[in-house]
N, C-alpha and C positions, 0 to 999 in steps of 0.2 A: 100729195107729196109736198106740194108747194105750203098749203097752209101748218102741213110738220112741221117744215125749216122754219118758218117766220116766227112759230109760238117757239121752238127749240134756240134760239139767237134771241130772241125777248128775251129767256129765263138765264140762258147764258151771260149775257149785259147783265142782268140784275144779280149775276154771283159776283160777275167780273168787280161790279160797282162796288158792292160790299164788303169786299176783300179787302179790294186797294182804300176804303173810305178810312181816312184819320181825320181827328179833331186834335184841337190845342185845348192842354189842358193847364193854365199859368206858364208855366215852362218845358215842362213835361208831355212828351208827345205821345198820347194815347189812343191804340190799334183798335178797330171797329169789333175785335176780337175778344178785348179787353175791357171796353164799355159798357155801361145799361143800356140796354136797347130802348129807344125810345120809341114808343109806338105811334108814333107821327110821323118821324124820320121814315119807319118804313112804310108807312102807307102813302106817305111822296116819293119814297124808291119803285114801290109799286105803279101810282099812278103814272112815272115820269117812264115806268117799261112800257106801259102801254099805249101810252102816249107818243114815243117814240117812234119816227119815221123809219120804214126800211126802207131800204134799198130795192126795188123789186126786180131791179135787174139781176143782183145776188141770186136772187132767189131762180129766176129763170135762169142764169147760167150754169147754177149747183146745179138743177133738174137736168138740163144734157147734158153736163158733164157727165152724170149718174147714169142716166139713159146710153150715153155715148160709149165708155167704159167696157171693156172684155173680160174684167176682172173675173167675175162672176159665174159669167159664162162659162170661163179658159177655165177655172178650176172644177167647176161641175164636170165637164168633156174631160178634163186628166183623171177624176175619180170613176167618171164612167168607163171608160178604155181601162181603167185599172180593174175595174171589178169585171169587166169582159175577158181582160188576163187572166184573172186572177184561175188555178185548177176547180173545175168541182169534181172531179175523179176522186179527191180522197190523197192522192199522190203527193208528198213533199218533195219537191225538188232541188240539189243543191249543182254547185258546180263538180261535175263528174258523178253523180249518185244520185237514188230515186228512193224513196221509204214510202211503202203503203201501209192501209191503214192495218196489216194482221200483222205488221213488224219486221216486212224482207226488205230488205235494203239491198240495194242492186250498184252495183261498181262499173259504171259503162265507160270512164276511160284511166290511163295511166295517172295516179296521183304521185307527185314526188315526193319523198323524205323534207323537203324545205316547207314544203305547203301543209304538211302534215303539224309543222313545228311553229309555225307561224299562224295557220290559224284551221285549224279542224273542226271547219262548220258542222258537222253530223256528231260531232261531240258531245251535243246537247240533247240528243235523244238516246245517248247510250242505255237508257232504262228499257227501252220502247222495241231496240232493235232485237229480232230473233234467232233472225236467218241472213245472211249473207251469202248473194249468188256473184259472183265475178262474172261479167258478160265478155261475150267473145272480142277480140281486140287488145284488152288488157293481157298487157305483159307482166308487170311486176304490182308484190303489195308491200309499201312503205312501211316501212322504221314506225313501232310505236303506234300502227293505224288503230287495231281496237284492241285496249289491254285494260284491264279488270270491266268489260263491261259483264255485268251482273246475269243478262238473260238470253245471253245471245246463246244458243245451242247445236247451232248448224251453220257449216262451211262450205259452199261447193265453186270450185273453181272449175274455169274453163279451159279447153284447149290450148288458148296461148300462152298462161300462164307460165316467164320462165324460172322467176324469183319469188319466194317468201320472206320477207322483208324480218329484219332484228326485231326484236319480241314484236311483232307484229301484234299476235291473240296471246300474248303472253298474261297468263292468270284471266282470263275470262271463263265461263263456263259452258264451254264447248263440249258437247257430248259427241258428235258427227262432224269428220272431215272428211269430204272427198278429193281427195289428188288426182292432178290430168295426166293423163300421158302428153310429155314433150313438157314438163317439167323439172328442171336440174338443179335449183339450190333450195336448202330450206336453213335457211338462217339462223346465228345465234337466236337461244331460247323465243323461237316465233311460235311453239305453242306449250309453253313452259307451264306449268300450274294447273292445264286445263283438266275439264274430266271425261276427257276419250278414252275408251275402253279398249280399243283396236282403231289400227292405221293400218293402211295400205299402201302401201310407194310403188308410184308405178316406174316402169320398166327402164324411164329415163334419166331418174334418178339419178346427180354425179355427186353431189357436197351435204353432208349433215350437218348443220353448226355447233358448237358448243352448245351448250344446258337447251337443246332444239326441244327437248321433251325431257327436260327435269321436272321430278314433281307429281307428273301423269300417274297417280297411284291408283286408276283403274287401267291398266296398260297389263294384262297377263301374259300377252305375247307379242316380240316384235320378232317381224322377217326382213334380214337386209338384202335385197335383190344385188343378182351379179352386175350388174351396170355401174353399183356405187363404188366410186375410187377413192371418196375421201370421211372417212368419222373423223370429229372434231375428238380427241384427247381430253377436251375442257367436259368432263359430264357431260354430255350429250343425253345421254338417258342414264342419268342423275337420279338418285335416291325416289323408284316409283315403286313403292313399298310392297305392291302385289305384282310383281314381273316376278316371274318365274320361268319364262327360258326367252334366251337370246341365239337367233339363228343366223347364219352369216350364209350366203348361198355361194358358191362356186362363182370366182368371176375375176373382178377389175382390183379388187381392193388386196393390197401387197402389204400394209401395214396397219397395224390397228396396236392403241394405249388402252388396256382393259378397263384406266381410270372411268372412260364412259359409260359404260355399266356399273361403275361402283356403287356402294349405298344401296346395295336394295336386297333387305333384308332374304327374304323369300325366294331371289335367285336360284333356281336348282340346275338349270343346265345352261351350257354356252359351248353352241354350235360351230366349230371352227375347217373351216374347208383345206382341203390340198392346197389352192392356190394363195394361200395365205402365209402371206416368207417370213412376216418378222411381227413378235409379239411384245410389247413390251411389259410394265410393268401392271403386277395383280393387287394392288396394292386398294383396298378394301373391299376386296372378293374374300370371301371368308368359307363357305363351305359347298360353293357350287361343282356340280362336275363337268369337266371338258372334255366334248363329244368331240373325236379326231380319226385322226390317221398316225398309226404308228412310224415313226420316223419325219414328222413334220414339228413345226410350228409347235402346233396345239399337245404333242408330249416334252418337248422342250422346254416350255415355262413352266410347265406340272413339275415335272422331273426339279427346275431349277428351285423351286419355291415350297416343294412340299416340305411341308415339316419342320420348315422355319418359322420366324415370329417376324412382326415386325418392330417398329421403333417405340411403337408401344405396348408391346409385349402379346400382342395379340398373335397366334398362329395358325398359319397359312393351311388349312386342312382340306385345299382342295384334291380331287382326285382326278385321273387320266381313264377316259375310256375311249379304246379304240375299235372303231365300227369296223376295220379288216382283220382285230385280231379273234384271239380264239375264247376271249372270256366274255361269255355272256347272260341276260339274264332273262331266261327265257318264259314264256308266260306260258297257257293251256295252247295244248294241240286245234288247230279247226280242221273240218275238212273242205279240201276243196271240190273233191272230186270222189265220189263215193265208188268202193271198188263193187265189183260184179261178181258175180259166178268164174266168169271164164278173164276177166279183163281188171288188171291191177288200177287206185284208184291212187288218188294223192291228198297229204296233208301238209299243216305248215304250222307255227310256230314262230312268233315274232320277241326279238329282246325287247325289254319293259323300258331300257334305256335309252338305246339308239336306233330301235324298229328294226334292225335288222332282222332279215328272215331267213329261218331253215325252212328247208322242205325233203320230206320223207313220202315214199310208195307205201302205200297200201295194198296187200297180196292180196289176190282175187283170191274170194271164200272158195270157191271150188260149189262143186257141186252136191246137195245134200238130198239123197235119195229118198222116197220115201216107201211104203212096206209095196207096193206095186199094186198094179191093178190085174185079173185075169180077163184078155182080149179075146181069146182063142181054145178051147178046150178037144 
């Protein structure tokens, strides 16, 4: 080390020299830069480096300074502990979330709408993600968390989940959501675009957002559970071009704007319960039938709107069928119960609209003799 430094400080002085070297040239001052090198000049720059005394103390105090020094050390020991950190699982880890290497990305606590907007580190692998599991503890999923990711196709939340956050999975390509029980709001358009085929809400259901499932044009059937008090007006299930019945179950919900179902071509039925007091407007429902009860709600806007048109000339050709009254349209007889010789059986008959069912006896055949046998002569 020692005789590095003294040959590397020789060669240095002899740049150092040649740099700074000026001559006069009559008046004109010209740079060692800018001269003929004279090949004498440098073979006394040469001799005079080597010639030159060091310092040998330099030389010994560079050497423990060197020796003395952590530098080296302290950074090897921080790369080491770092690559002792670092996962070999395969696992990416962010603040609040985990991605493995098949594409589940896992939600282990509450993120909020601010941190989502400020900086959504798991952003960057929107390509990669597939599955999204909510783990137990989270409560809600932020405004905006994953919308057009391209490959994601599965959703399952946990038990505590109580919020679905504004387009949350709005336009990504979702084929599977699973909903918790003790779940209550699903927010404006939070799986707006996707391509869920069927949904299931469960029991705890309270709030649907506007445009919650606009879009969903593999959606053939939705069931709205008695628990839910509130559909959003604003399209909530907005123009999803293959729905073809909307069913409302007996329960909480008192008012409903048909505008939410609007747009969707293929609409054939919509399912409206006794306990449902006020209907408002049908305004691009075009030829669905509404499944009721006579004297409620659901003959009321029928009654109010058939046969009109609207603002743009289009006319309202919805119809009223009522599951208590007496017109129905009934399909082939089954049996349920085949009758006997001595003992009547039963059959049934269900309408092709509202599943309503009759049921009719079937008269026992009786007894059919045959030419006898002789026992006894």
């Amino acid at each position: 080390m020692k005789i590095i430094l003294k040959k590397l400080v020789r060669i240095s002085l002899v740049f150092i020299l040649i740099a700074g070297m000026t001559i006069l040239n009559g008046n004109k001052t010209v740079y060692a830069g800018e001269m003929p090198i004279d090949e004498t000049i440098s073979e006394n720059v040469e001799a005079y480096a080597e010639e030159m005394p060091i310092d040998e103390t330099i030389g010994e105090e560079t050497d423990a300074y060197i020796e003395e020094t952590p530098i080296e050390e302290s950074v090897s020991e921080e790369a080491k502990a770092q690559a002792e950190e670092a996962p070999t699982d395969g696992i990416i880890r962010g603040n609040g979330w985990t991605l493995d290497e098949t594409g589940v990305f896992t939600v282990t606590r509450d993120i909020s709408d601010e941190e989502v907007k400020k900086s959504a580190d798991w952003d960057q692998y929107s390509e990669q993600i597939r599955e999204v599991i909510v783990a137990e503890g989270v409560t809600t999923i932020p405004e905006d968390f994953m919308t057009i990711y391209p490959n994601l196709r599965k959703v399952t939340f946990s038990s505590t989940v109580k919020s679905i956050g504004v387009t949350a999975f709005n336009g990504s390509s979702i084929e599977e959501v699973y909903l918790n029980e003790g779940l209550e709001e699903i927010k404006h358009g939070a799986f707006a675009g996707t391509l869920i085929s069927e949904i299931h809400f469960p029991s705890t259901l309270k709030k649907i957002g506007g445009d919650a499932f606009e879009d969903c044009d593999n959606l053939t059937t939705v069931t709205i559970p008695g628990n839910v008090e509130s559909i959003s007006s604003n399209a909530a299930f907005w123009s999803c071009d293959n729905l073809e019945e909307f069913i409302i179950e007996e329960g909480n919900l008192k008012e409903l704007n048909l505008h939410s179902v609007g747009a969707n071509p293929n609409l054939k039925k919509i399912w409206i319960p006794r306990t449902l007091e006020k209907i408002e407007t049908i305004r691009w429902i075009r030829n669905a039938c509404v499944i009721g009860y006579t004297g409620t709600a659901a003959e009321e806007i029928c009654n109010r709107y058939s046969g009109t048109t609207d603002e743009y000339g289009f006319e309202y050709s919805m119809t009223f069928h009522a599951i208590d009254g007496d017109e129905h349209s009934y399909g082939d007889w089954q049996t349920v119960t085949a009758a006997t010789c001595t003992e009547n059986g039963l059959r049934k008959h269900a309408c092709t609209i509202c599943h309503t069912e009759q049921t009719e006896e079937i008269m026992a055949t009786g007894h059919v003799w045959d030419g006898g046998t002789v026992t006894k002569e």
